[in-house]
C-alpha atoms as a printed R data frame, in Angstrom:
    type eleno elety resid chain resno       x       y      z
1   ATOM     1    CA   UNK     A     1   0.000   0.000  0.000
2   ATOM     2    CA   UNK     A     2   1.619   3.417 -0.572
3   ATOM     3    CA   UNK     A     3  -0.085   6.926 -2.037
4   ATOM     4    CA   UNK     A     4   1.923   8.729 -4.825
5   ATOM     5    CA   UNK     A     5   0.078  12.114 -3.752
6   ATOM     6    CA   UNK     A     6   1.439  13.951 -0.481
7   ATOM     7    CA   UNK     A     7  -1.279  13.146  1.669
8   ATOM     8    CA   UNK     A     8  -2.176  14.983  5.177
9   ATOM     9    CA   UNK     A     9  -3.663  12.907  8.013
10  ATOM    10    CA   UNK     A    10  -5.953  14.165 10.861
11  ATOM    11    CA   UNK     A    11  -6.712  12.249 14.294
12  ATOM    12    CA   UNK     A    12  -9.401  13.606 16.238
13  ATOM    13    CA   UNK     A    13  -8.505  11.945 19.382
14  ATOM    14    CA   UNK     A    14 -11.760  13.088 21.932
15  ATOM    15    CA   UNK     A    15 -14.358  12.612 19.374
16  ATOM    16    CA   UNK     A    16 -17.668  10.622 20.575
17  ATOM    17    CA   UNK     A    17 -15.840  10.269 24.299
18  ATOM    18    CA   UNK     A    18 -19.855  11.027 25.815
19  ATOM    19    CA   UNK     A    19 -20.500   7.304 24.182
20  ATOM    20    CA   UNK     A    20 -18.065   5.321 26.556
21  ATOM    21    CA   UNK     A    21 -17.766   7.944 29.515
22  ATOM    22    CA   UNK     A    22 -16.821   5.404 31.832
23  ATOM    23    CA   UNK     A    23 -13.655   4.555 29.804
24  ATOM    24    CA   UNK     A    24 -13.027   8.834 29.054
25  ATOM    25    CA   UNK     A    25 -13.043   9.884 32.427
26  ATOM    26    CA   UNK     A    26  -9.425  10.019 32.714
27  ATOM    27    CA   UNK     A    27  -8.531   9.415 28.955
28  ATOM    28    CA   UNK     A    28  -9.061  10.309 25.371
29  ATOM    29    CA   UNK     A    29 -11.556   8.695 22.913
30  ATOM    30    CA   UNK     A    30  -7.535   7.329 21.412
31  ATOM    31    CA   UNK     A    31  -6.015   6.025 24.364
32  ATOM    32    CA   UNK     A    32  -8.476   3.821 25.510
33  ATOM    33    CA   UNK     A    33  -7.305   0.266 25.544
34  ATOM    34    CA   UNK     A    34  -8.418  -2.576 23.179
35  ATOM    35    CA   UNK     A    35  -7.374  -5.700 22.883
36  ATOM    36    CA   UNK     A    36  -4.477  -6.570 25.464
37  ATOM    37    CA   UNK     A    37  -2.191  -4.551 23.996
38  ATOM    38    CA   UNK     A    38  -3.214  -1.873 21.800
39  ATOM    39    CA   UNK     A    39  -4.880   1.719 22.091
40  ATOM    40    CA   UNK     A    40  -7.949   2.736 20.033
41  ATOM    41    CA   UNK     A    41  -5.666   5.167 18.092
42  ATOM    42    CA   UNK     A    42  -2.877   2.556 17.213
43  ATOM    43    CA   UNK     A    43  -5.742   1.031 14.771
44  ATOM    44    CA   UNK     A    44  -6.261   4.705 12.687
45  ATOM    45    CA   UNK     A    45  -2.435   6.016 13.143
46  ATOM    46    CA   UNK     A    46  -1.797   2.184 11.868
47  ATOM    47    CA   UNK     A    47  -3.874   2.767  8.546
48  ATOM    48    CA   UNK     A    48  -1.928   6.210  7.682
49  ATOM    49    CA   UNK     A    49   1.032   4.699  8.173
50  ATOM    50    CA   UNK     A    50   0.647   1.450  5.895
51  ATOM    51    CA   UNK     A    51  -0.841   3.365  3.412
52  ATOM    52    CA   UNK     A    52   1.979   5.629  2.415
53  ATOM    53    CA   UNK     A    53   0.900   8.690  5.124
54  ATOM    54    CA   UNK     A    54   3.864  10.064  6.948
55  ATOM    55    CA   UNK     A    55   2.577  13.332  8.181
56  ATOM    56    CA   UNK     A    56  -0.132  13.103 11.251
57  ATOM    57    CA   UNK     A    57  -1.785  15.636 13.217
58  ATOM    58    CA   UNK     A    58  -3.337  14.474 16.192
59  ATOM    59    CA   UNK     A    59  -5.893  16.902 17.658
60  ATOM    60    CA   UNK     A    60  -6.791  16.337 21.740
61  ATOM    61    CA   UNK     A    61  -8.380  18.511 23.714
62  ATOM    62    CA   UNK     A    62  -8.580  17.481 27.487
63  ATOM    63    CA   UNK     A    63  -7.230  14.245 29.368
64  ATOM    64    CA   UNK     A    64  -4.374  13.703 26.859
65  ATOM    65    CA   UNK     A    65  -1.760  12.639 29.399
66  ATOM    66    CA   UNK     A    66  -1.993   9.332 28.729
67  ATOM    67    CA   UNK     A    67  -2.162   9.632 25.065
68  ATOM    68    CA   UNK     A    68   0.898  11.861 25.123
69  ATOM    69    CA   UNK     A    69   2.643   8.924 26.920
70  ATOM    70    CA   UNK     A    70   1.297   6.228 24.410
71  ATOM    71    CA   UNK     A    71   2.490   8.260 21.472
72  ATOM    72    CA   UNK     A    72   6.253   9.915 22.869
73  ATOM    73    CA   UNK     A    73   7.844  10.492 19.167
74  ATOM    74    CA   UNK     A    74   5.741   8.104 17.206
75  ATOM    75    CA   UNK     A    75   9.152   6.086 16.258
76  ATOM    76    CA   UNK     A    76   6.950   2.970 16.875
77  ATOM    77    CA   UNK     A    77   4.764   4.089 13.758
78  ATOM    78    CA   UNK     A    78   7.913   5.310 12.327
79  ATOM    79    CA   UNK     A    79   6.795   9.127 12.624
80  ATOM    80    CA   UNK     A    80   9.547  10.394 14.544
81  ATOM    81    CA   UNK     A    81  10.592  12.365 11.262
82  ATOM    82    CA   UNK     A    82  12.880  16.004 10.947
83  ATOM    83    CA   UNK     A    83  10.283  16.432  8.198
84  ATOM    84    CA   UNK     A    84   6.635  15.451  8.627
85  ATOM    85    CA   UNK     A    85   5.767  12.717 11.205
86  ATOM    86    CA   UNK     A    86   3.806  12.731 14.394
87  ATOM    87    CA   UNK     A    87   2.620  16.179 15.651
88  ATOM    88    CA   UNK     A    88   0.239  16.263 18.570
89  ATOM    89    CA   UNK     A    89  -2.070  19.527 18.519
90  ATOM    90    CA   UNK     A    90  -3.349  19.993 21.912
91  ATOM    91    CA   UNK     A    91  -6.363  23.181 21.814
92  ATOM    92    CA   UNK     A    92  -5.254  26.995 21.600
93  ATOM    93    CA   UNK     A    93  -3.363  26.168 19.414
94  ATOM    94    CA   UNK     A    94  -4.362  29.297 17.540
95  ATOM    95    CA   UNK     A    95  -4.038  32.626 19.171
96  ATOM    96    CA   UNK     A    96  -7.638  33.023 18.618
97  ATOM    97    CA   UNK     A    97  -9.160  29.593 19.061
98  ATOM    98    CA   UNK     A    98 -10.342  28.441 22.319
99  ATOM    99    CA   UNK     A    99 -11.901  25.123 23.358
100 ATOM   100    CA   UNK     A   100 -13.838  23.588 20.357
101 ATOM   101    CA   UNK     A   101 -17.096  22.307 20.006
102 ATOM   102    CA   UNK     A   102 -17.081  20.568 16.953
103 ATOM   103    CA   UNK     A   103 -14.593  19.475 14.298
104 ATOM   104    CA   UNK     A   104 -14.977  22.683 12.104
105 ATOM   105    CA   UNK     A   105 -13.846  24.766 15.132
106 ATOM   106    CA   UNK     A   106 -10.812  22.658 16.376
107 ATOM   107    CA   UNK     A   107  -9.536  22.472 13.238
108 ATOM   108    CA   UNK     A   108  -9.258  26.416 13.089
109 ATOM   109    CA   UNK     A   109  -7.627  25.676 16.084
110 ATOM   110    CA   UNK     A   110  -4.692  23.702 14.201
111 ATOM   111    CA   UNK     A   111  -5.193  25.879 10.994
112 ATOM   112    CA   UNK     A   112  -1.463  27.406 11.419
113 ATOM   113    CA   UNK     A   113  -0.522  23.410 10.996
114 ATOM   114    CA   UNK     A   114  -2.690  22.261  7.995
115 ATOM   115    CA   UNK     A   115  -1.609  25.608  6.080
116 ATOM   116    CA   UNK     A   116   2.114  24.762  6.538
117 ATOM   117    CA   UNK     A   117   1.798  21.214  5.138
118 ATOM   118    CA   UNK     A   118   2.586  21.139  1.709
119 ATOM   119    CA   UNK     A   119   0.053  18.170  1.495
120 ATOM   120    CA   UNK     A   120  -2.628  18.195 -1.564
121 ATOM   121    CA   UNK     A   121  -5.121  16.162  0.112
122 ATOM   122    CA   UNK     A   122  -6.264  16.138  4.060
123 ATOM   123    CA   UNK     A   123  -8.003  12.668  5.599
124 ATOM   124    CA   UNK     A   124  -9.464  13.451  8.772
125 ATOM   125    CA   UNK     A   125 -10.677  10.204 10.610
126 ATOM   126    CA   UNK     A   126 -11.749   9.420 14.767
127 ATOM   127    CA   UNK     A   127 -10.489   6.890 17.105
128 ATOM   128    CA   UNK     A   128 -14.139   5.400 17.343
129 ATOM   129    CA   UNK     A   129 -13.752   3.089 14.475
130 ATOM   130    CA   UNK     A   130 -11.502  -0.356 14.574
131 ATOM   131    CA   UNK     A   131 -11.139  -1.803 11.262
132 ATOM   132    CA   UNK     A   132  -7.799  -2.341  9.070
133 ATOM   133    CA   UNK     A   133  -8.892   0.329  6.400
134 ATOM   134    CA   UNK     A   134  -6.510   1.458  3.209
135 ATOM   135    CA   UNK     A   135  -6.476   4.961  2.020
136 ATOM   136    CA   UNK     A   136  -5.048   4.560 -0.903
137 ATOM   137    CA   UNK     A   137  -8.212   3.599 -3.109
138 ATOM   138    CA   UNK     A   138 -10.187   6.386 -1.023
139 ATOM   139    CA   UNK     A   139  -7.766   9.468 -2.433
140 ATOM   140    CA   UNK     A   140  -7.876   7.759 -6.182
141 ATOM   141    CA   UNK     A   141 -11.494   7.310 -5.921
142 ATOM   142    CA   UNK     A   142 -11.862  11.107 -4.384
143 ATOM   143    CA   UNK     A   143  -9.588  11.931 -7.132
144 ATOM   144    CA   UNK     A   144 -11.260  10.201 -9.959
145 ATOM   145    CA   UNK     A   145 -14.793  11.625 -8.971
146 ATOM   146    CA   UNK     A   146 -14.000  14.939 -8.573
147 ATOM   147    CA   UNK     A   147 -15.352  15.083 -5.443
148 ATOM   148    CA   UNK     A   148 -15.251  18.424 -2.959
149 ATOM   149    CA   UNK     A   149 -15.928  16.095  0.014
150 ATOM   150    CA   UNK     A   150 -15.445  12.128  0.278
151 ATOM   151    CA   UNK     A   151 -16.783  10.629  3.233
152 ATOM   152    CA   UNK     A   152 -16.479   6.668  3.731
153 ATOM   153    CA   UNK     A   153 -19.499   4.467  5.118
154 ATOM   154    CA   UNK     A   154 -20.276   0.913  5.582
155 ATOM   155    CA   UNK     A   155 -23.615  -0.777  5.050
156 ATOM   156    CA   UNK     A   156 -24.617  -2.580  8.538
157 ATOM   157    CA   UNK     A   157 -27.696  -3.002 10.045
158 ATOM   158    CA   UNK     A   158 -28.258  -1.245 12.948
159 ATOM   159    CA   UNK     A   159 -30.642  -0.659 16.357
160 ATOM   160    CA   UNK     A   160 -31.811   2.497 17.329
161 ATOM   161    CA   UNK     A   161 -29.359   2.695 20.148
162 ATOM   162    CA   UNK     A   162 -26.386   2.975 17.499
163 ATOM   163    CA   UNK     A   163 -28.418   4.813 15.610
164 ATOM   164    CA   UNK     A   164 -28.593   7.512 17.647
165 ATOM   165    CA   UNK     A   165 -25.045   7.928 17.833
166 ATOM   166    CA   UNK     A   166 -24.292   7.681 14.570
167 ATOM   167    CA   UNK     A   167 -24.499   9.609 11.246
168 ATOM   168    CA   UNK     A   168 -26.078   7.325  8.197
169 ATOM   169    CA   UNK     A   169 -26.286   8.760  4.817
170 ATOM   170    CA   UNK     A   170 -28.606   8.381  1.912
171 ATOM   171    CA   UNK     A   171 -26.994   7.507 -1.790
172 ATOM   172    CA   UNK     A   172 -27.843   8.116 -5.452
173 ATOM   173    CA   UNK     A   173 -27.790   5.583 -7.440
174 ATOM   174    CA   UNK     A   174 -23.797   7.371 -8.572
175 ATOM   175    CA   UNK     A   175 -22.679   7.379 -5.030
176 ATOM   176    CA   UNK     A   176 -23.109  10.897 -4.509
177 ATOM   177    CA   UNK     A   177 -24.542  11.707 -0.718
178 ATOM   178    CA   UNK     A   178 -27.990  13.475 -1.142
179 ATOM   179    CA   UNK     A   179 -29.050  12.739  2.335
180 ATOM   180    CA   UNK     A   180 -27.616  12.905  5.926
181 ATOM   181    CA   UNK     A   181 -29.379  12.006  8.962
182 ATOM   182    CA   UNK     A   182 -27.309  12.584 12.231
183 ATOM   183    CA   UNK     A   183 -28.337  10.635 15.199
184 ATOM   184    CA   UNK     A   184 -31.990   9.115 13.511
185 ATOM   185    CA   UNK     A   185 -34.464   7.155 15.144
186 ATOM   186    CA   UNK     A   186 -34.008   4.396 12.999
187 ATOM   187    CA   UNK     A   187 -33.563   0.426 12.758
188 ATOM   188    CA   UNK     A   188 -32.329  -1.589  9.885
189 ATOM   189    CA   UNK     A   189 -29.772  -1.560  7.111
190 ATOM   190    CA   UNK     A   190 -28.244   1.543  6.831
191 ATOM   191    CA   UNK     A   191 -25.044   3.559  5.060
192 ATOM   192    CA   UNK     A   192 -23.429   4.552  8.029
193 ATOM   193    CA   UNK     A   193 -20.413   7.197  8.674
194 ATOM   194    CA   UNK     A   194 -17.133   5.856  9.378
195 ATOM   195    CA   UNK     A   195 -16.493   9.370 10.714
196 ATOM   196    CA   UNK     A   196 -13.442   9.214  7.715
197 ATOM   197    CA   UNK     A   197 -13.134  12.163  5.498
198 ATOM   198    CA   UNK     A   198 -11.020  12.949  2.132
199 ATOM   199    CA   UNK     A   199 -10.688  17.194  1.070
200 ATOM   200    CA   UNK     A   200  -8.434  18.776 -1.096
201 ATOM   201    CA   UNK     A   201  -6.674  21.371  1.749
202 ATOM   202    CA   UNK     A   202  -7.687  23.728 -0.916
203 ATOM   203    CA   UNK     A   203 -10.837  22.909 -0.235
204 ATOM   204    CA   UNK     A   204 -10.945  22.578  3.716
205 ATOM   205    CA   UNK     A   205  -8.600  25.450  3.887
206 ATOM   206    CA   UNK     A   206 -11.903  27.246  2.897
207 ATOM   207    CA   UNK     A   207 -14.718  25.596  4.709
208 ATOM   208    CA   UNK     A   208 -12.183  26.386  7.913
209 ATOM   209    CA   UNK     A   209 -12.515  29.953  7.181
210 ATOM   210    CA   UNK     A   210 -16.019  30.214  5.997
211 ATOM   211    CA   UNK     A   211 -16.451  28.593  9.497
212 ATOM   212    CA   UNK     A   212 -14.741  30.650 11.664
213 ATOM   213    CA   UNK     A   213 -16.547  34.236 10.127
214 ATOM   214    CA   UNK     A   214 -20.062  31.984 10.310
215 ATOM   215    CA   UNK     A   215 -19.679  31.070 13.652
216 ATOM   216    CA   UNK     A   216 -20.100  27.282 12.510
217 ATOM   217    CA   UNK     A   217 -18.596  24.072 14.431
218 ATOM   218    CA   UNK     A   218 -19.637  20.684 13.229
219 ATOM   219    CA   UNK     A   219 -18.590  19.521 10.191
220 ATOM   220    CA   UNK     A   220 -21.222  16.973  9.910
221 ATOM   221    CA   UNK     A   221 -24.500  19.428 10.552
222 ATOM   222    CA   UNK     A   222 -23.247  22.593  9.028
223 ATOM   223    CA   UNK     A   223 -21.220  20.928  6.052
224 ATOM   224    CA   UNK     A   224 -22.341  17.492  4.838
225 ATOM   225    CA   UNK     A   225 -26.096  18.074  6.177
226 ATOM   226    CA   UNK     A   226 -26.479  21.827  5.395
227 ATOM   227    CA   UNK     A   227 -24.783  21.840  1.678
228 ATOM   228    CA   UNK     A   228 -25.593  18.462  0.519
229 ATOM   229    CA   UNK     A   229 -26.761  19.888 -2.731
230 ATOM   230    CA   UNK     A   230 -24.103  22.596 -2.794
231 ATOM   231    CA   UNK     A   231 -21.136  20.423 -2.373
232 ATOM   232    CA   UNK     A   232 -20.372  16.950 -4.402
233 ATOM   233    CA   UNK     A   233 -20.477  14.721 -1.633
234 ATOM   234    CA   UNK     A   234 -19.761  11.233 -2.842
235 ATOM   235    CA   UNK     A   235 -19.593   8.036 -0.544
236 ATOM   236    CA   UNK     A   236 -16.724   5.224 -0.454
237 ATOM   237    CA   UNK     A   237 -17.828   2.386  0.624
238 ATOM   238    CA   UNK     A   238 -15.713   0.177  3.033
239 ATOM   239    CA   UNK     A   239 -16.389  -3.838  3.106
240 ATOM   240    CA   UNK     A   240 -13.956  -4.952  5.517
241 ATOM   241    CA   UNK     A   241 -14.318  -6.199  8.953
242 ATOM   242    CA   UNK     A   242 -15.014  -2.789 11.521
243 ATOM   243    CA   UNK     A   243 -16.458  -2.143 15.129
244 ATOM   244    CA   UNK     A   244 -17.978   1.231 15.858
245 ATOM   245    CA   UNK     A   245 -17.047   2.077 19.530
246 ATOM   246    CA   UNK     A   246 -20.351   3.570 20.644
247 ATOM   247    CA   UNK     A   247 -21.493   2.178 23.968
248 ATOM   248    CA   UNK     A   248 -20.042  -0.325 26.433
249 ATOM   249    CA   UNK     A   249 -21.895  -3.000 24.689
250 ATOM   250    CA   UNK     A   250 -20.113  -2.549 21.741
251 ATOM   251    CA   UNK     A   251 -17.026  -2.181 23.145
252 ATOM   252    CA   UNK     A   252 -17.486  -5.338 25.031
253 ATOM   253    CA   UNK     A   253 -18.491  -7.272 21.603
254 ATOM   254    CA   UNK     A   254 -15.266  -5.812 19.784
255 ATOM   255    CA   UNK     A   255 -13.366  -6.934 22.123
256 ATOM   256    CA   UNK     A   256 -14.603 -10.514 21.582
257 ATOM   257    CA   UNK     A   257 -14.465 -10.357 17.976
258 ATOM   258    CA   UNK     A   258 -10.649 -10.716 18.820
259 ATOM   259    CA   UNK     A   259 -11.514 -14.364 20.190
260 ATOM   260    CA   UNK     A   260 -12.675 -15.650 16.523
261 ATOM   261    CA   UNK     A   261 -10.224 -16.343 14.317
262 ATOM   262    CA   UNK     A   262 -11.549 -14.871 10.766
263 ATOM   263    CA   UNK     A   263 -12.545 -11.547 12.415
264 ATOM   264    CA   UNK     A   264  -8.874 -11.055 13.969
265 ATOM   265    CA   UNK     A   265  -7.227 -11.714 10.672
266 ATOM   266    CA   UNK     A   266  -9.375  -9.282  8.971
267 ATOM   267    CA   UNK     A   267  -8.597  -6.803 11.676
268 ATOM   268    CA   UNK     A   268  -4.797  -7.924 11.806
269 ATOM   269    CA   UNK     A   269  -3.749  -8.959  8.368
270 ATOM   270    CA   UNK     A   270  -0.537 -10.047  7.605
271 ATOM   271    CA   UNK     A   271   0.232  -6.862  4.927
272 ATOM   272    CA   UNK     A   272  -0.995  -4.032  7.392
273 ATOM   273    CA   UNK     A   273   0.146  -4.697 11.092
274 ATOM   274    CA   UNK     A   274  -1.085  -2.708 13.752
275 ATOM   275    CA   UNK     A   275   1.800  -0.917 15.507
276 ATOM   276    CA   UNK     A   276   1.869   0.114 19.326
277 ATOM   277    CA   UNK     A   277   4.050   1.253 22.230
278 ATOM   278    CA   UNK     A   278   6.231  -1.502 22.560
279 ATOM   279    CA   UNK     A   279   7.234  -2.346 26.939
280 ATOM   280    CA   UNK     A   280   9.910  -4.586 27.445
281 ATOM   281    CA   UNK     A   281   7.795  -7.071 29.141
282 ATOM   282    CA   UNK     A   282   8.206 -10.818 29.904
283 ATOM   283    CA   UNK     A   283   6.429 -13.507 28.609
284 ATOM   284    CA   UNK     A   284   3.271 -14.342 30.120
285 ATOM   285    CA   UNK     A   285   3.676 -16.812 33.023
286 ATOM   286    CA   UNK     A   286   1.503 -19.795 33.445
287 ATOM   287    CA   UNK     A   287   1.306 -21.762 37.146
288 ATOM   288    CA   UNK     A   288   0.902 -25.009 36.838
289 ATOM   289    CA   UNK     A   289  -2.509 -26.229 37.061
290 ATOM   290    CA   UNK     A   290  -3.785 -23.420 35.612
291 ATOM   291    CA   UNK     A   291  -6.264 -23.327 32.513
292 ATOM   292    CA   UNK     A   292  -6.853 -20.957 29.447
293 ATOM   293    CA   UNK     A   293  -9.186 -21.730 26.898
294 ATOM   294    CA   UNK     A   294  -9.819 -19.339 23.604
295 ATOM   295    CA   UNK     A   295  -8.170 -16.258 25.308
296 ATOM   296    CA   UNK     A   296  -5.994 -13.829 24.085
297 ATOM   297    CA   UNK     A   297  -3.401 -13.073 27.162
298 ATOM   298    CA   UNK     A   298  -0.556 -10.234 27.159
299 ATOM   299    CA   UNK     A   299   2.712 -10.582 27.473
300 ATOM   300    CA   UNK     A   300   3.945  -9.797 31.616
301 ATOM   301    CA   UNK     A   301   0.481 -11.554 32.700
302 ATOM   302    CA   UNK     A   302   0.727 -14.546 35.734
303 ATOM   303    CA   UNK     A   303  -1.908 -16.856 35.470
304 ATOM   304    CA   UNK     A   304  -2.540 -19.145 38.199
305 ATOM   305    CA   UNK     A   305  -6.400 -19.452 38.043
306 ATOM   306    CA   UNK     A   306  -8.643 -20.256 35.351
307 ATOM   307    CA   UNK     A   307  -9.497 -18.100 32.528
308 ATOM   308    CA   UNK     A   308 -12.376 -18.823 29.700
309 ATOM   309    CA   UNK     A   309 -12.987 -16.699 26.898
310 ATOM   310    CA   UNK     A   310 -10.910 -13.540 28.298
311 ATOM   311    CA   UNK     A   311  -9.073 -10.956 27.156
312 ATOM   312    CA   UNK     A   312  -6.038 -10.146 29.407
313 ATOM   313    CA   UNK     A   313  -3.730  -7.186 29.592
314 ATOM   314    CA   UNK     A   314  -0.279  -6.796 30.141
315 ATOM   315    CA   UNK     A   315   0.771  -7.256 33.901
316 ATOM   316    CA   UNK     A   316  -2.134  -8.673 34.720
317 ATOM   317    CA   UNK     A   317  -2.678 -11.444 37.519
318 ATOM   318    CA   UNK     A   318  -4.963 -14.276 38.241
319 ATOM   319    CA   UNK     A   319  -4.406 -16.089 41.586
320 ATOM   320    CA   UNK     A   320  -4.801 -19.134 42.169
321 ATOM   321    CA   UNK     A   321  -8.137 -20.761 42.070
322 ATOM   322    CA   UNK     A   322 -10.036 -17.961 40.567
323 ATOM   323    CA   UNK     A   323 -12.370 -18.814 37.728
324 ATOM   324    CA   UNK     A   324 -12.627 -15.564 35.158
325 ATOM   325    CA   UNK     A   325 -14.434 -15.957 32.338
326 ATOM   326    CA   UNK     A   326 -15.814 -13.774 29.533
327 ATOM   327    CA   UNK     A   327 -14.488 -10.528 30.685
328 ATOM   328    CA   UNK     A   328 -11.614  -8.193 29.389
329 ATOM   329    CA   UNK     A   329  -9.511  -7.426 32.187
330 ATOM   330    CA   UNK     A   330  -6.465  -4.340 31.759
331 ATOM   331    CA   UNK     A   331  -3.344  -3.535 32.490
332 ATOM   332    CA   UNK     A   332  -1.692  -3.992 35.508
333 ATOM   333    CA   UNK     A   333  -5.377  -5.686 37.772
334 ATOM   334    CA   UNK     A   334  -5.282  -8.175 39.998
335 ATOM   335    CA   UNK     A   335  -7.496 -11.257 41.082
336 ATOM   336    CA   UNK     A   336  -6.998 -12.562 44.112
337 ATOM   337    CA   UNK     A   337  -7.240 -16.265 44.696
338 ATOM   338    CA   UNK     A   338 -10.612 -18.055 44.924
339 ATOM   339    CA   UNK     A   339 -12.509 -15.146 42.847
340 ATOM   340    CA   UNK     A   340 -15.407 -15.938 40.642
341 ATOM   341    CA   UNK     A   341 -15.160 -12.942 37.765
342 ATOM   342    CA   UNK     A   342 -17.690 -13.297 34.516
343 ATOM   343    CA   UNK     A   343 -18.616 -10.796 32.354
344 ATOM   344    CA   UNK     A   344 -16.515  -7.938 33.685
345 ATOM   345    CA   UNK     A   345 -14.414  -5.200 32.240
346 ATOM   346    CA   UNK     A   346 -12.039  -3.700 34.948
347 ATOM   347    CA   UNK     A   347  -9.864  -0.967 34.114
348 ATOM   348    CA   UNK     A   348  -6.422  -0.151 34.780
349 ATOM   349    CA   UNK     A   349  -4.478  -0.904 38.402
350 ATOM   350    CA   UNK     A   350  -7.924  -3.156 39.613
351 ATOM   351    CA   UNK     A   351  -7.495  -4.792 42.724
352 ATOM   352    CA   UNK     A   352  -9.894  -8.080 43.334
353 ATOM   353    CA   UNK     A   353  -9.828  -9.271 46.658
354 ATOM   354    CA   UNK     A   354 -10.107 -12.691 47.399
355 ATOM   355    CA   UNK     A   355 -12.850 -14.585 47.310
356 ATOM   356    CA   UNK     A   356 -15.281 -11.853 45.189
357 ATOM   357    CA   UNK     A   357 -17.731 -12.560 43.059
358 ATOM   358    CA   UNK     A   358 -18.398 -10.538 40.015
359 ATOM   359    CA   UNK     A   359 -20.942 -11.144 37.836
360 ATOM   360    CA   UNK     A   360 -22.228  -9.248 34.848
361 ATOM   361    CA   UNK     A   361 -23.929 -10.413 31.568
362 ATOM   362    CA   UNK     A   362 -23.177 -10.128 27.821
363 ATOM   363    CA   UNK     A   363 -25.431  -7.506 27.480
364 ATOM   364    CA   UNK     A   364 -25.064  -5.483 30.223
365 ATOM   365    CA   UNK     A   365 -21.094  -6.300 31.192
366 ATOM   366    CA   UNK     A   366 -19.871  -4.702 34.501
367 ATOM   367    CA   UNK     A   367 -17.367  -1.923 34.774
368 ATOM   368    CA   UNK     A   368 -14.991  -2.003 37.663
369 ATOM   369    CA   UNK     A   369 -13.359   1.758 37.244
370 ATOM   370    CA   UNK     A   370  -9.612   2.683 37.209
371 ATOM   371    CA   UNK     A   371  -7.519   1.848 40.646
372 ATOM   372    CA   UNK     A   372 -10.678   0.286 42.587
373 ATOM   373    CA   UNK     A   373 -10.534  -2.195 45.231
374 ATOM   374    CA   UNK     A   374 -13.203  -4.871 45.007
């Protein structure tokens, strides 16, 4: 994978935090942990990088620490660059910009930035979305069409509780956008956003400005939904493997995707890897007589207990005895001996003691919250 044009790329990295408050308290929408070893953002900085992108803004705007200490130089993504590479854009970052409401508005925040690339297109994507998603095709369709404004979508079927945190767009038969619906009361099979984006900077360079004099903030209401017919909006469809990241639920269930084999390969193929901070951990320990069964444990973990259908952070500890099943557990918890733990997600520096029981269900899995003792 690798673009010929110079291509910018934008992370929004506290986009659609309200969805999964529980996980945002302390974090970004990008730094919260998936799948024993990974962030949310690793997935979308992954997908620049593989397909050719070496320049990456990353705009945050409150609880960044961690995501500053996930990121450092971005050498892991190879983005630690004299020319390009990783730059993290925290808000002010404009001597007239304050804290933004909307995309439009923190991107005038990080104007200065985008008008010193010398980048011909911009993609501007969130952290919400896990798939393994090339750009390439996206810029030469966006190209090709003559689009102002390329926005990708997949067709899913969906509740109204995703619904209503989603944006889902209506197509001509072309695949030109003449309809967007943000946050509908609807059920079924839909085109829904993938919150991705493909501009010329000539182009956003304007709708940034136009913005700022209007007193306009979303991109999705005051752009795609307000100038439908004004703009050529076309649609690019993506038909890989994704999980949007809208609710605990579904955080939960993308998690679990991990445990079934097809799913994880579409998600980790063997031409796109998904890069990360790398610790110098050791391998994960196993006691003996302890028992994992279709689990995907980190490396530093010490399992002594018995873990079902789990996934298991780095530094992570089972005692002995203690049955956990179903649940994700993160970095650095720890389960006592003689616990009973299913359906749980527990966040960072958990403490179990022994003898708990913890139960949630599939569709309603309990959250233990960062540092608690149980």
């Amino acid at each position: 994978m690798s673009m010929n044009r110079k291509v910018l790329g934008i992370i929004f990295a506290n986009m659609h935090e309200n969805t999964i408050s529980d996980l945002t308290k302390e974090r970004t929408m990008g730094s919260v942990m998936f799948g024993g070893r990974y962030r949310l953002i690793d997935f979308t900085l992954s997908n620049m990088v593989n397909s050719g992108i070496d320049e990456v803004g990353v705009i945050t705007k409150s609880n960044y620490q961690s995501l500053l200490d996930h990121l450092g130089s971005g050498s892991e993504w190879d983005l630690a660059r004299k020319k390009g590479g990783l730059h993290l854009l925290p808000p002010f970052s404009h001597v007239q910009s304050g804290m933004y409401r909307g995309r439009l508005e923190a991107l005038y925040g990080v104007s200065d930035f985008i008008m010193r690339s010398d980048a011909e297109y911009v993609i501007m994507t969130d952290c919400d979305v896990v798939t393994s998603m090339d750009y390439t095709p996206i810029i030469e369709q966006h190209i090709a069409s003559k689009a102002d404004i390329t926005a990708v979508y997949a067709n899913d079927v969906i509740d109204i509780e995703t619904a209503r945190t989603s944006t889902v767009f209506g197509m001509n038969s072309d695949g030109r956008i003449n309809d967007v619906l943000i946050s509908p009361s609807i059920s079924g099979s839909a085109n829904l956003s993938l919150n991705t984006f493909v501009l010329s900077k000539d182009c956003l360079k304007n709708l940034i400005l136009e913005g700022a004099s209007r007193s306009l903030y979303s991109f999705e209401r005051d752009i795609l939904q307000a100038r439908t017919r004004e703009y050529n909006i076309m649609g690019y469809c993506h038909k890989n493997y994704f999980r949007k990241i809208n609710s605990m639920i579904s955080y939960y269930n993308a998690n679990m995707d991990l445990l079934d084999s097809d799913k994880r390969k579409q998600l980790f193929p063997d031409n796109a890897p998904v890069y990360t901070k790398v610790r110098d951990n050791p391998p994960a320990k196993y006691a003996i007589g302890a028992s994992v069964k279709n689990s995907l444990v980190a490396d530093g973990c010490i399992i002594e207990g018995t873990v079902e259908n789990c996934i298991v952070f780095r530094g992570a500890k089972v005692g002995k005895g203690a049955v956990v099943k179903n649940s994700i557990i993160m970095q650095d918890t720890v389960i006592a001996p003689k616990c009973d733990v299913n359906c749980v997600i527990t966040d960072k520096l958990v403490n179990i003691s022994e003898g708990r029981m913890l139960t949630g269900s599939r569709n309603y899995p309990l959250y233990i919250g960062k540092g608690a003792v149980i």
